[in-house]
C-alpha positions in Angstrom: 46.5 -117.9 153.9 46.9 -113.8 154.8 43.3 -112.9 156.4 43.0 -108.6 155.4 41.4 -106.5 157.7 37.8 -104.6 156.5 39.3 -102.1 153.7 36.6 -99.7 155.5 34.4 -100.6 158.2 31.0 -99.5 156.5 27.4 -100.8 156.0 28.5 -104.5 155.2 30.6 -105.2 158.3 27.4 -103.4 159.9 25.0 -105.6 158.1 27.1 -108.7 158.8 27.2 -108.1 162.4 23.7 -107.3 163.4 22.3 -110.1 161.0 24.9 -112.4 163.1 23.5 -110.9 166.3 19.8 -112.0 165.2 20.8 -115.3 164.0 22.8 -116.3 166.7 20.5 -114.6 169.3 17.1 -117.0 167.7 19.2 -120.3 167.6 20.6 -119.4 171.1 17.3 -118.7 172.9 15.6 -122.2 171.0 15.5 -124.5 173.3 17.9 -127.7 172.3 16.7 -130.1 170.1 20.1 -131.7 169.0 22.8 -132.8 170.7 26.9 -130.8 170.6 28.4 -133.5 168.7 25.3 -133.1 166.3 26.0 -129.6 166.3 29.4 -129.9 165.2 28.6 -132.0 162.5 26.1 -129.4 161.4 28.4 -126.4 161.8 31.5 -128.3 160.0 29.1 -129.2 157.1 27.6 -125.6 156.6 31.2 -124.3 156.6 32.3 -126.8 154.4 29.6 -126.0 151.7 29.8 -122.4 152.4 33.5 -122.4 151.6 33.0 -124.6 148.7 30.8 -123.1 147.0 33.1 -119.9 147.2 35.5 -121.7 146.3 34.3 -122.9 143.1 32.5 -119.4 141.8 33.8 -116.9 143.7 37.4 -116.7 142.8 38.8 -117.3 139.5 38.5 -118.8 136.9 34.9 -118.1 137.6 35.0 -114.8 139.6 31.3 -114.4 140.0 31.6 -112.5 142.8 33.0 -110.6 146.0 32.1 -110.9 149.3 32.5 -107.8 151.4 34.7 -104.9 150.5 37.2 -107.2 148.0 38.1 -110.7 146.8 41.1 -110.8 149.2 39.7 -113.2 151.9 38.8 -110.2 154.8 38.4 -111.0 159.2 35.0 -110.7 157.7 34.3 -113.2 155.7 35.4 -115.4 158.6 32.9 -113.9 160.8 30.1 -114.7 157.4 31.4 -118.1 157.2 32.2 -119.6 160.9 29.4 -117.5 162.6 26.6 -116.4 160.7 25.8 -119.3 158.1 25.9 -122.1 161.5 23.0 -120.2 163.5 21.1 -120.1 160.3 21.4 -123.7 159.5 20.9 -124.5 163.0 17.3 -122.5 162.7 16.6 -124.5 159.6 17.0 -127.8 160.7 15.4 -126.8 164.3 12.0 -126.3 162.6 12.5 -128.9 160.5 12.9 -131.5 162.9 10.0 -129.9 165.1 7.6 -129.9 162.7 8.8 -133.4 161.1 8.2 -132.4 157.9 7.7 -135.0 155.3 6.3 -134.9 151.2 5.3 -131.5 149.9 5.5 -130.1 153.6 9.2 -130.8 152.8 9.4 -129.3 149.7 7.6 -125.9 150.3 9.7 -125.7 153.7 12.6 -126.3 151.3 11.3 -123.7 149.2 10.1 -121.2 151.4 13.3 -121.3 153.6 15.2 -120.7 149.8 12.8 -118.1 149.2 14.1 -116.1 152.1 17.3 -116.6 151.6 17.2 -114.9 148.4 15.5 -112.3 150.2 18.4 -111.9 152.8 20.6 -112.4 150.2 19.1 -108.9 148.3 19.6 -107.3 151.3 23.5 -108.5 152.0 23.9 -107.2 148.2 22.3 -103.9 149.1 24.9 -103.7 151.8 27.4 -104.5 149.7 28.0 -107.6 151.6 28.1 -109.1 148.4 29.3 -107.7 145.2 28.1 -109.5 141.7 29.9 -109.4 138.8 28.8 -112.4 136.5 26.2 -113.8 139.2 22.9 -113.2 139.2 20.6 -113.0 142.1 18.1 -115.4 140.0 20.9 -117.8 140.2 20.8 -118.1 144.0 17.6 -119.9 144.3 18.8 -122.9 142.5 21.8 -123.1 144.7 19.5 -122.8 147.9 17.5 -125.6 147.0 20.2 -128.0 146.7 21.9 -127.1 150.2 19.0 -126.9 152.2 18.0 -130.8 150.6 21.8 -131.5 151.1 21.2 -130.2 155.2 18.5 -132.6 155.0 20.1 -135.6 153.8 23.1 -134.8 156.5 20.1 -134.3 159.2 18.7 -137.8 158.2 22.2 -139.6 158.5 22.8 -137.7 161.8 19.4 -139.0 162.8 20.2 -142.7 162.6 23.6 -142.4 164.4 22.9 -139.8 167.4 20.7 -139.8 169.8 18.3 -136.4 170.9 19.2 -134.4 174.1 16.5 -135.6 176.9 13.1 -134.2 176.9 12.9 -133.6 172.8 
C-alpha cells in the first residue's frame, strides 16, 4: 500500500483535525466506563467497518466517492480512519451503556445519534472532506443505522465476556 501525502493542506485536513481534537478531547475527559481490552475490541471493529465500507463503495467498481483531496489513500485518511471514527464510537457506546438504553429508547438513540452523523457528515462534505460522485447524502442515514445497531450487537457480546473497570 503507498500512503500520499495531503495534495494541499486546506480546509479538510483542518476540518479533520479539529473535529479529531473535539472527539478525542469528549471521550478522553469521560470518565471510564469500559475496560482497554474492551476498547480495543471497539477501536478494531470501528476501523474494520469503517474501512469496509470504503472498501466496498468508495473505490471501484463502485466509486461513489472520495475522501479528502483524491481517491489515492492520503496520511489523512489514516488520521479519519484510526483516530477520529474510535473516539466517536467510544462516545456512542459510553452514553449508551450509561443510560442503559433498552426498546424505543434504543431506537431513537440509534436514530438520533444517525441523525447527527448525517449532520457531521454535511459538514465534512462542505469541507471537502468528502467528495460525492454517485453517493448521496440521503443514502448515509441508512448506512448509520445499521453500524450504530452493529456497535450495539458488538457492545452486548463484549458485555457477557468482560468485565467493567471498578466503580461503573
Amino acid at each position: 500500500m503507498i500512503l500520499y501525502p495531503p495534495e494541499h493542506f486546506d480546509i479538510n485536513e483542518w476540518f479533520t483535525l479539529i473535529s479529531l481534537a473535539v472527539t478525542a478531547t469528549i471521550a478522553f475527559l469521560l470518565p471510564k466506563r469500559f475496560s482497554p481490552v474492551v476498547i480495543t475490541v471497539y477501536t478494531v471493529f470501528t476501523v474494520f467497518i469503517s474501512q469496509s465500507v470504503d472498501s466496498l463503495i468508495a473505490v471501484k467498481p463502485f466509486d461513489m466517492y472520495d475522501v479528502n483531496d483524491s481517491s489515492k489513500y492520503e496520511l489523512m485518511d489514516i488520521v479519519i480512519y484510526y483516530l477520529n471514527y474510535p473516539p466517536y464510537t467510544y462516545i456512542f457506546l459510553y452514553f449508551y451503556d450509561k443510560w442503559k438504553l433498552k426498546g424505543i429508547g434504543r431506537i431513537l438513540y440509534v436514530g438520533v445519534f444517525s441523525g447527527f452523523s448525517v449532520f457531521f457528515e454535511w459538514l465534512a462534505c462542505l469541507c471537502h472532506v468528502f467528495t460525492f460522485h454517485g453517493w448521496k447524502l440521503w443514502y448515509s442515514p441508512f448506512v448509520y443505522l445499521v453500524t450504530f445497531t452493529l456497535y450495539i450487537i458488538v457492545y452486548h457480546a463484549t458485555e457477557k465476556v468482560a468485565p467493567k473497570p471498578d466503580g461503573v
